[in-house]
C-alpha positions as CSV (number, residue, x, y, z in Angstrom):
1,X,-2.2,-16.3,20.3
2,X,-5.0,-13.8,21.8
3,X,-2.7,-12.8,24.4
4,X,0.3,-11.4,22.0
5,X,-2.4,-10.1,19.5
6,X,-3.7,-8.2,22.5
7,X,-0.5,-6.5,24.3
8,X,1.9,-6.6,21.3
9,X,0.8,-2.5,21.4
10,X,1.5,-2.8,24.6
11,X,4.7,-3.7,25.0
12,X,5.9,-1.7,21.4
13,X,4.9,1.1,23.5
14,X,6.6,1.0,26.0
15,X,9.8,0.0,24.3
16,X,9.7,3.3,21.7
17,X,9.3,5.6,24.6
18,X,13.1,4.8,24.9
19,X,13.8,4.8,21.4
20,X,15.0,8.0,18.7
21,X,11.9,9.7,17.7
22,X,12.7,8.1,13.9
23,X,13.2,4.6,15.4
24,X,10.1,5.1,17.4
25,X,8.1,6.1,14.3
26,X,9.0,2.8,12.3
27,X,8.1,0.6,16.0
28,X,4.5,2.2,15.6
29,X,3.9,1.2,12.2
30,X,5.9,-1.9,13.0
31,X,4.0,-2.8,15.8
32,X,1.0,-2.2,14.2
33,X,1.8,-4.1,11.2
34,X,2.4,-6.8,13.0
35,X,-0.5,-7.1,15.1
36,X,-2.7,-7.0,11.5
37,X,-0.5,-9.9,10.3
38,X,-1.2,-11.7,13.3
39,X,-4.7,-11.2,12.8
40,X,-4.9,-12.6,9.7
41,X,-3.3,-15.6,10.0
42,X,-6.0,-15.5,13.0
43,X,-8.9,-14.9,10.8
44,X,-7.6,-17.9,7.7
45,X,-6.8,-20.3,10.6
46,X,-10.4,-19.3,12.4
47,X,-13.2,-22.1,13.7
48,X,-15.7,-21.2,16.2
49,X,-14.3,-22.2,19.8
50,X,-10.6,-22.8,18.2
51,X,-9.0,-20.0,20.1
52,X,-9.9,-19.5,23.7
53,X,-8.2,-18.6,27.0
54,X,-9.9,-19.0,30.6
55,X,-7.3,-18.2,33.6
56,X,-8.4,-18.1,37.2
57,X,-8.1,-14.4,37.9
58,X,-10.0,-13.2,40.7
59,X,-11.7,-16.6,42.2
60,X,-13.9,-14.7,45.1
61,X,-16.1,-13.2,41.9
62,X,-15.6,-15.7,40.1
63,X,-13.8,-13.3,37.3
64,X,-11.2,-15.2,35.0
65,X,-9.0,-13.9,32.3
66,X,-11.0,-15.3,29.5
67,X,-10.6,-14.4,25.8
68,X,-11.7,-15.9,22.7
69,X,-13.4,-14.9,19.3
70,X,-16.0,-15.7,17.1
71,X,-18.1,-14.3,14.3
72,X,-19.1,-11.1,16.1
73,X,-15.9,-10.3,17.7
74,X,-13.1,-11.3,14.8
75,X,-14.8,-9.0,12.1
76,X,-13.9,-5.8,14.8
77,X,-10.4,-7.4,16.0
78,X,-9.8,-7.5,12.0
79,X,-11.4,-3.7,11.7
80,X,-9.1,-2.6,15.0
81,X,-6.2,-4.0,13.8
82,X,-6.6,-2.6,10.1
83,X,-7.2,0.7,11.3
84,X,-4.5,1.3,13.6
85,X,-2.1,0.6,10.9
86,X,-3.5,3.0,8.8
87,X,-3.7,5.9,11.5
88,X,0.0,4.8,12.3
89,X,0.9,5.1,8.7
90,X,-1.2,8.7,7.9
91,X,0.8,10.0,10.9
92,X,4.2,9.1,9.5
93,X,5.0,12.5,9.2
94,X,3.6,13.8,12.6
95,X,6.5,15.6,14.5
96,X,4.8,16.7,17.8
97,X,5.4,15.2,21.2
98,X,5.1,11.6,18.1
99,X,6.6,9.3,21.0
100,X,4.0,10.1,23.5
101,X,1.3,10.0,20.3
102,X,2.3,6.9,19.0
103,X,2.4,5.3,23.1
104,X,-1.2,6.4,23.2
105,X,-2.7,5.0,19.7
106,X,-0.3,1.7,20.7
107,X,-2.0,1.6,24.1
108,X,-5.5,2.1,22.6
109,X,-4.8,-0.6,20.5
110,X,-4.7,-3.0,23.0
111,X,-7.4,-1.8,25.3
112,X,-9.5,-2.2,22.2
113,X,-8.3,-5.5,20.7
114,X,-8.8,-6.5,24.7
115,X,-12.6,-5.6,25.0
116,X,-13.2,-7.5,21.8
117,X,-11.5,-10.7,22.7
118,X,-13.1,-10.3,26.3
119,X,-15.4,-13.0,27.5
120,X,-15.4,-11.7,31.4
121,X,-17.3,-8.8,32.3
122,X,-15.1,-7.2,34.8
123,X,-12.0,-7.7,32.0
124,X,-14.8,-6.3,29.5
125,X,-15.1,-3.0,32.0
126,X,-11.2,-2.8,32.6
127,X,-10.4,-2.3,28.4
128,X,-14.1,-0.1,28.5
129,X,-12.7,2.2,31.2
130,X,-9.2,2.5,29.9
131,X,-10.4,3.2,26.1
132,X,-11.4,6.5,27.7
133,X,-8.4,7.5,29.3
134,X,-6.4,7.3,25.9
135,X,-9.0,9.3,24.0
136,X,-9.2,12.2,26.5
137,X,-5.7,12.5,26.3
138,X,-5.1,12.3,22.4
139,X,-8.2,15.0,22.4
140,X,-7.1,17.1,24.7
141,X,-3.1,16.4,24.2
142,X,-3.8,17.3,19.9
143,X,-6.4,18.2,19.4
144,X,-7.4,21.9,17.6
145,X,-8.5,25.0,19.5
146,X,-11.2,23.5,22.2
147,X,-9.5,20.6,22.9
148,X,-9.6,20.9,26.3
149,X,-12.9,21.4,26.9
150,X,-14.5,18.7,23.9
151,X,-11.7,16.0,26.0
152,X,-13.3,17.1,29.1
153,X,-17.0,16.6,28.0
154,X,-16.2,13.5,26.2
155,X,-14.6,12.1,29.5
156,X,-17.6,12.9,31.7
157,X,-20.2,11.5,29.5
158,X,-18.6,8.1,28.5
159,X,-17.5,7.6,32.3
160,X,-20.9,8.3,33.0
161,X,-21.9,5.8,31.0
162,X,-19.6,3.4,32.3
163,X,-20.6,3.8,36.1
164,X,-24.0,2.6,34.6
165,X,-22.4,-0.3,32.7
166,X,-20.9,-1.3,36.2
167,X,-24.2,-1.1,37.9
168,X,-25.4,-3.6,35.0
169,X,-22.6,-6.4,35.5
170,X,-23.2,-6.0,39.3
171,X,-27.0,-6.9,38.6
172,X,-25.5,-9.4,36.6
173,X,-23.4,-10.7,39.0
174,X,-25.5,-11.1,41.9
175,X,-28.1,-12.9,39.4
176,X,-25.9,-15.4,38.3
177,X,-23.0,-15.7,40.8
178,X,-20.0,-15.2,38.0
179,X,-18.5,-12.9,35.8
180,X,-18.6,-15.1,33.0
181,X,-20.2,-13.8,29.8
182,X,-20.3,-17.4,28.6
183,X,-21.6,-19.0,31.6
184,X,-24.2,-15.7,32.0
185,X,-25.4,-16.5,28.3
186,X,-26.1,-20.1,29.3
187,X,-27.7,-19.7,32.7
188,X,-29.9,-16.5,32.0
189,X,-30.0,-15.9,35.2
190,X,-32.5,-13.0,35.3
191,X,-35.5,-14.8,33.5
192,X,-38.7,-14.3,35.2
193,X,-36.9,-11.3,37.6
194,X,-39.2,-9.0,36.4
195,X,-38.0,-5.3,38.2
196,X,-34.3,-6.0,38.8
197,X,-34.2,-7.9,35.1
198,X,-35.4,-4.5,33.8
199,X,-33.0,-2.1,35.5
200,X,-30.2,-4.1,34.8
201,X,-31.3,-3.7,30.9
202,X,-32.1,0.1,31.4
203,X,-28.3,0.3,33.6
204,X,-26.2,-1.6,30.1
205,X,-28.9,0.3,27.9
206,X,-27.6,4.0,28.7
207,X,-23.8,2.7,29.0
208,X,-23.8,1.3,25.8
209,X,-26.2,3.9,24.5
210,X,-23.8,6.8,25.4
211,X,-21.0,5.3,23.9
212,X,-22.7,4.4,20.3
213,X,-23.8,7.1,21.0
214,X,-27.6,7.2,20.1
215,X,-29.8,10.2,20.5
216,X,-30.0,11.4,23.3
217,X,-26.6,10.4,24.2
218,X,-24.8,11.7,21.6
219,X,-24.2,15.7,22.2
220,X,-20.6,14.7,23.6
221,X,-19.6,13.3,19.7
222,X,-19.6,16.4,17.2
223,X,-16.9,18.4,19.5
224,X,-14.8,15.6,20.0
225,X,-14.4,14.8,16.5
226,X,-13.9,18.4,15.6
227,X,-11.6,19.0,17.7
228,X,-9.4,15.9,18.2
229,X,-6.6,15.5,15.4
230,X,-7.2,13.5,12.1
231,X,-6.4,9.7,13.7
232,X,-8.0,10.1,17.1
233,X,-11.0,10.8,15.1
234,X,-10.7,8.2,13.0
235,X,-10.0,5.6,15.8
236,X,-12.8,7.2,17.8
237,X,-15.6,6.4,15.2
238,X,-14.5,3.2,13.6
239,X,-12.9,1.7,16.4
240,X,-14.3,2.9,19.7
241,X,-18.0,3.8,19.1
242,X,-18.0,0.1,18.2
243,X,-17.7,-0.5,21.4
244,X,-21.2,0.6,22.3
245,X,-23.0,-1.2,19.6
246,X,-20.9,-4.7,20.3
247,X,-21.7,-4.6,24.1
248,X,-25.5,-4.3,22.9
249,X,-25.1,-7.3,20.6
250,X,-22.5,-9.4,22.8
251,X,-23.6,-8.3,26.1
252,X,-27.2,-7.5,26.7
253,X,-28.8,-9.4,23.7
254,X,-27.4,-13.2,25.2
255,X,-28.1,-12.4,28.7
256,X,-30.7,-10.4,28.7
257,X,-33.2,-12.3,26.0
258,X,-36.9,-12.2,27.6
259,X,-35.9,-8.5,28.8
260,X,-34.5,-7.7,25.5
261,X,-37.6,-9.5,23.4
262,X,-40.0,-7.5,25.9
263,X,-38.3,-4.2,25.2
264,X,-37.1,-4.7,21.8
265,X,-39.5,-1.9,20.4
266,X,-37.7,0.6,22.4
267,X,-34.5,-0.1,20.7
268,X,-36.3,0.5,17.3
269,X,-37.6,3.8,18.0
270,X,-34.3,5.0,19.2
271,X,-32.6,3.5,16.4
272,X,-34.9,5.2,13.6
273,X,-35.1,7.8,15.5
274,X,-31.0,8.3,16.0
275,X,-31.3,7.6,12.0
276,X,-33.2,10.3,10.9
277,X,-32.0,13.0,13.8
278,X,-28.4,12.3,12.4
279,X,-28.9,12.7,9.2
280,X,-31.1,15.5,9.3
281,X,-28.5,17.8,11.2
282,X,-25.3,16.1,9.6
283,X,-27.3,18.1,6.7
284,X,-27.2,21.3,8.4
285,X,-23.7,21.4,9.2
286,X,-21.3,23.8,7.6
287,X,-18.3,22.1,9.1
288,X,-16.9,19.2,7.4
289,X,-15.9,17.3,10.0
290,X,-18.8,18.1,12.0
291,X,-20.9,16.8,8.9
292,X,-19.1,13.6,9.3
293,X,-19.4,13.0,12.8
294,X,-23.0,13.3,13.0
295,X,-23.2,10.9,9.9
296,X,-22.1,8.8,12.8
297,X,-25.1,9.0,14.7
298,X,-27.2,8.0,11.7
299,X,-25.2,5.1,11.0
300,X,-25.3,3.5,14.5
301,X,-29.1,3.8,14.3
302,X,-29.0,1.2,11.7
303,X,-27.4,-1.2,13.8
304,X,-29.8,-0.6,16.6
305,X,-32.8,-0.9,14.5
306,X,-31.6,-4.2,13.7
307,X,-31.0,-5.1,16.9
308,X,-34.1,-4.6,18.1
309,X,-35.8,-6.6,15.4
310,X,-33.6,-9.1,16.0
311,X,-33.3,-11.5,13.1
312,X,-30.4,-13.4,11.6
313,X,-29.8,-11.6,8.8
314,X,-30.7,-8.0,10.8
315,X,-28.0,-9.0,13.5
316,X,-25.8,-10.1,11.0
317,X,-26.1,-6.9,9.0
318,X,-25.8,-4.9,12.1
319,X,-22.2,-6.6,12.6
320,X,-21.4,-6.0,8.8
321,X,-22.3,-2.2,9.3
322,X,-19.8,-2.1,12.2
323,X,-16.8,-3.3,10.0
324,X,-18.5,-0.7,7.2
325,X,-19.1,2.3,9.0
326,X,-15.8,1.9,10.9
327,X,-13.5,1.5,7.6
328,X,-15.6,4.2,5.9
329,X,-15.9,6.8,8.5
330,X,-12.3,6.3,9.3
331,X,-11.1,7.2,5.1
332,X,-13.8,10.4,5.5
333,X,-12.0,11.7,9.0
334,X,-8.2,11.1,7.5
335,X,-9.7,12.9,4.3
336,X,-11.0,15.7,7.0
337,X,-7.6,16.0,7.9
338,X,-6.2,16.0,4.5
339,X,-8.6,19.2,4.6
340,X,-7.7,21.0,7.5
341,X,-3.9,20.2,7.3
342,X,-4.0,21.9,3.7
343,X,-6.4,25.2,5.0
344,X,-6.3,25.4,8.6
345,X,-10.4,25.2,8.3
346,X,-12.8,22.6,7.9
347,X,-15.7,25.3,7.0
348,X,-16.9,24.2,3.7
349,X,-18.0,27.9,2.2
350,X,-14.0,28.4,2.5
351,X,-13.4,26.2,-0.2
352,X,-14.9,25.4,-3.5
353,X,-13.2,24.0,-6.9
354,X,-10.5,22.2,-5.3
355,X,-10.5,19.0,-7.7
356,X,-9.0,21.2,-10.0
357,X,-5.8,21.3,-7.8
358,X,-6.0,18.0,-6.0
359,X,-7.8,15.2,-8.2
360,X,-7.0,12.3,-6.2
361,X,-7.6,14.3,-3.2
362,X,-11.4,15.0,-4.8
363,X,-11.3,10.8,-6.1
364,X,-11.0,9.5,-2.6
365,X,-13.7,11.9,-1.0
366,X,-15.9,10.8,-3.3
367,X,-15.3,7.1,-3.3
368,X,-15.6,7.4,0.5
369,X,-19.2,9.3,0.1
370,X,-20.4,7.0,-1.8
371,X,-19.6,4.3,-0.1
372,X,-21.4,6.2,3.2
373,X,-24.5,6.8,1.7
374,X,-24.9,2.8,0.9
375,X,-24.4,3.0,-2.7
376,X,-24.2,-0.9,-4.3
377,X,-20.5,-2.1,-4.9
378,X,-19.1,-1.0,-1.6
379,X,-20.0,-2.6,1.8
380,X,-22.3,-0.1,3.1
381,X,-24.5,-1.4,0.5
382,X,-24.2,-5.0,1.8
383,X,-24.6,-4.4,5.3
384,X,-27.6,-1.7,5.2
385,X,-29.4,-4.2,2.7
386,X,-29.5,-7.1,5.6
387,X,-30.7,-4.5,8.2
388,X,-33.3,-3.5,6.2
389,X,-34.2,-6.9,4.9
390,X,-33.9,-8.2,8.1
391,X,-36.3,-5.8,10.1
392,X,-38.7,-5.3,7.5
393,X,-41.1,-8.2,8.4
394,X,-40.5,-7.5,12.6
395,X,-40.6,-3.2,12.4
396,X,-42.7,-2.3,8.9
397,X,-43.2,1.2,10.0
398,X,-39.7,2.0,11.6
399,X,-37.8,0.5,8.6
400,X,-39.5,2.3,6.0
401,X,-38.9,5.7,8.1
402,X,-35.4,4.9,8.3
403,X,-35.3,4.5,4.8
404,X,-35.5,8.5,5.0
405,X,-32.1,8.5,6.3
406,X,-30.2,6.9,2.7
407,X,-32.0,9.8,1.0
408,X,-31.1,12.1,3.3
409,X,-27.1,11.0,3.6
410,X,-27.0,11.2,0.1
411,X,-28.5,14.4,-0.1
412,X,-25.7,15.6,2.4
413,X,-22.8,13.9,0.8
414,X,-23.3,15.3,-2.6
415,X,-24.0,18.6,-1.3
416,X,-20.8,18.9,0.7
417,X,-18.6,17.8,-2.3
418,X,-20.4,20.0,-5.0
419,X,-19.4,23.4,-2.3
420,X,-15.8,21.7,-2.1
421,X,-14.7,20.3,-4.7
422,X,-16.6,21.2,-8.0
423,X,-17.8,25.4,-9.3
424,X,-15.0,28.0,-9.3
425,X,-11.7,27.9,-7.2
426,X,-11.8,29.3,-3.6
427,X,-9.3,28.2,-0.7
428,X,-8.9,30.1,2.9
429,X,-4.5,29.3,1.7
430,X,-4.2,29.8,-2.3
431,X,-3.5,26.3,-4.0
432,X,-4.4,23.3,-1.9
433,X,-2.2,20.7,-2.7
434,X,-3.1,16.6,-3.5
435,X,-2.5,14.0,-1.2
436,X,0.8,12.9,-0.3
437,X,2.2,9.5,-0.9
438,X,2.0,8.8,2.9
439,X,-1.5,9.6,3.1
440,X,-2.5,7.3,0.2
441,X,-0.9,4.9,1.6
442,X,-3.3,5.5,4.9
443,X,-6.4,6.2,3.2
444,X,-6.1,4.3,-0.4
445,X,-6.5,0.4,1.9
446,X,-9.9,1.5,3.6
447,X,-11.9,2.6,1.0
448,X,-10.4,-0.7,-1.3
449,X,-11.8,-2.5,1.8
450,X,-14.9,-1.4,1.2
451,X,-15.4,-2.0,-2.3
452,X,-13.9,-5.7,-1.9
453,X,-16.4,-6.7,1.2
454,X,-19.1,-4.8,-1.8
455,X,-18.3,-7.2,-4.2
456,X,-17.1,-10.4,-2.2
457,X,-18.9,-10.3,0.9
458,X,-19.3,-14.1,1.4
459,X,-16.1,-14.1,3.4
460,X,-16.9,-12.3,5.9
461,X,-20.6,-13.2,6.6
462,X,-19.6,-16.7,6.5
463,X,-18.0,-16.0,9.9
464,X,-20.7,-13.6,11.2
465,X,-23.6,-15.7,10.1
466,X,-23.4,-18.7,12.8
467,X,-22.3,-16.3,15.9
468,X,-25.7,-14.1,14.5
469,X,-27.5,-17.2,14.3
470,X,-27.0,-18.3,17.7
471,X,-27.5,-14.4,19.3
472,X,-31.2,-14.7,17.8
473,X,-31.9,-18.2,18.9
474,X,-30.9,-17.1,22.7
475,X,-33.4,-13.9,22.2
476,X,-36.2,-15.9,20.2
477,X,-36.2,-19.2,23.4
């Protein structure tokens, strides 16, 4: 079952490669839709340890191909699986060079479903590595004027990041003899190593911490995003940023727990710190898109404030903020595109007035704000609640400067919408028509996502809940 979740992309790819562009468009979406069915049948049929695979791969290292989910990986196999679909369907319409697009976002699908489902470090690092390759080319194969050199900058700085994450799983390696993330979490082999149980943290700390990214790791994000189309964006801040913030909580958290419990106060500072940097510029920005992505920044700060205070409910809000931020920053950067695709610009001062002309247009962007800035009803609400609730009582002072950055995304959100959508008329194009059917379609499912997890969150943190549970035991031993 996790092996055809997992390569289904895979193999649709390289079947519409041969196929009419029109028949390859309806494989992508196909595909895609699909996978998501797959994964919910996954996610109604889901108890801990009920689907797991363990292959001998490569005995000398004592690396198998082992997959399996639970209540922090399923919420981001449901998130990557429910985001693909709707970047597939938003670029329905797409016409340029679509079979080598939709190859890519079907490849990126599975390297991303792969890390999630990973339970072997080298496998983990295969999916990591590969997750890079299909960015840098969607960036610099579509994206807008700079592509070129945004793809090449993000490309140096996550590899970078993932030389040090192999550095890590080496220290790993030699501490415990295996590959294993299971067997790691259980032996803990780098209790009491003192120097080579810190480096290995610092080594996983900046590979993870680059591809959050947190500050100072993050300069790489705001020119990718502006400059790769619509859906990479969209995939690159819900889906793969994710990437960082699980490996923290799957990774380093389980089989790092004295070094982590030591160091934990680090993780706070650059977590409120990442919170308040992000928001602060993200307020600055005269690009909408830009504005978004450094919203991005702020966000993932949460999540590592809560990991750094590690309790149950703060882990398990971090997890809920991954599924939040990654279904809500995904609506804001296909409604960036909506933007650009209408006036060629994403500089708000071009635009002003346009709910007049495009209502639903105006609807969704505001929906979508509010749902960023953590307003009650919508899952951003739910998830920053835990992580505040959670690291309270362990980081008084860092939690109540964090609380700065709500004010300061709402400040940002409102402001950006007022310039474009409200006061007298002004477009870079004359009219600027509403969304399409198409892109409703796209965009219409993640922000109703987020208002049903707002409302009926139990279902969701009744699967996160035990996996968070057992994260903070292994930290608090």
């Amino acid at each position: 079952m996790l092996s055809v979740i997992v390569f289904l992309p895979l193999a649709a790819a390289m079947l519409l490669l041969a196929m009419p562009v029109k028949a390859a468009r309806w494989m992508w979406i196909g595909a895609s839709a699909v996978d998501m069915a797959l994964v919910v049948w996954l996610w109604i049929d889901y108890t801990p340890g009920a689907y797991e695979v363990n292959v001998r791969w490569i005995p000398s290292v004592s690396s198998g191909y082992h997959l399996g989910v639970d209540g922090l990986s399923l919420p981001l196999v449901a998130l990557t699986a429910f985001l693909f679909l709707a970047c597939a369907v938003y670029s329905f319409r797409d016409t340029d060079r679509l079979k080598s697009y939709a190859a890519l976002f079907l490849f990126m699908e599975t390297v991303s479903l792969g890390l999630f489902v990973s339970l072997d470090l080298i496998l983990f690092f295969v999916f990591f590595d590969l997750s890079i390759v299909g960015m840098y080319f969607v960036i610099a194969g579509w994206g807008h004027r700079d592509a070129g050199k945004a793809a090449l900058k993000f490309f140096l700085y996550t590899f970078l990041g993932s030389l040090a994450l192999l550095l890590g799983f080496i220290g790993l390696f030699l501490a415990g003899n295996t590959f294993d993330m299971v067997e790691l979490a259980r032996q803990n082999p780098l209790a009491d190593k003192g120097f080579l149980s810190a480096a290995v943290l610092v080594a996983l700390g900046v590979g993870f911490a680059i591809k959050t990214p947190t500050v100072p790791f993050h300069t790489w994000l705001p020119p990718a995003h502006t400059e790769a189309p619509a859906a990479g964006s969209a995939i690159l801040a819900g889906v793969l940023l994710k990437m960082g913030t699980y490996g923290f909580v799957r990774i380093m958290m389980p089989m790092l727990p004295d070094t982590w419990r030591e160091y934990a106060v680090v993780f706070v500072v650059v977590g409120v710190v990442s919170v308040v940097y992000g928001a602060l510029v993200a307020l600055a920005q005269q690009d909408f898109k830009r504005m978004i992505a450094y919203t991005s920044v702020n966000h993932m700060g949460y999540i590592l404030l809560a990991l750094g205070a590690f309790s149950q409910i703060g882990v398990t809000g971090a997890v809920t903020q991954m599924v939040s931020h990654g279904l809500i920053t995904g609506a804001l950067f296909l409604l960036s595109g909506v933007l650009y695709q209408r006036g060629q610009t994403y500089e708000m001062e071009k635009y002003g007035g346009l709910a007049g002309t495009a209502p639903r247009f105006a609807g969704l962007t505001a929906l979508a704000a509010f749902a960023s800035l953590g307003l009650p009803g919508f899952s951003g609400f739910i998830a920053e609640f835990q992580i505040f609730t959670g690291s309270l009582g362990q980081a008084p002072v860092a939690t109540a400067v964090a609380f700065l950055g709500i004010l300061i995304t709402a400040a940002l959100f409102l402001r950006a919408f007022q310039r474009v959508f409200l006061g007298p008329y002004r477009s870079p194009v004359g009219k600027v028509g509403d969304v399409t059917v198409v892109e409703s379609v796209a965009i219409v499912p993640l922000v109703v996502a987020t208002v049903i997890i707002g409302i009926f969150p139990r279902f969701m943190l009744d699967v996160i809940e035990p996996a968070s549970r057992t994260v903070v035991e292994l930290v608090s031993r």
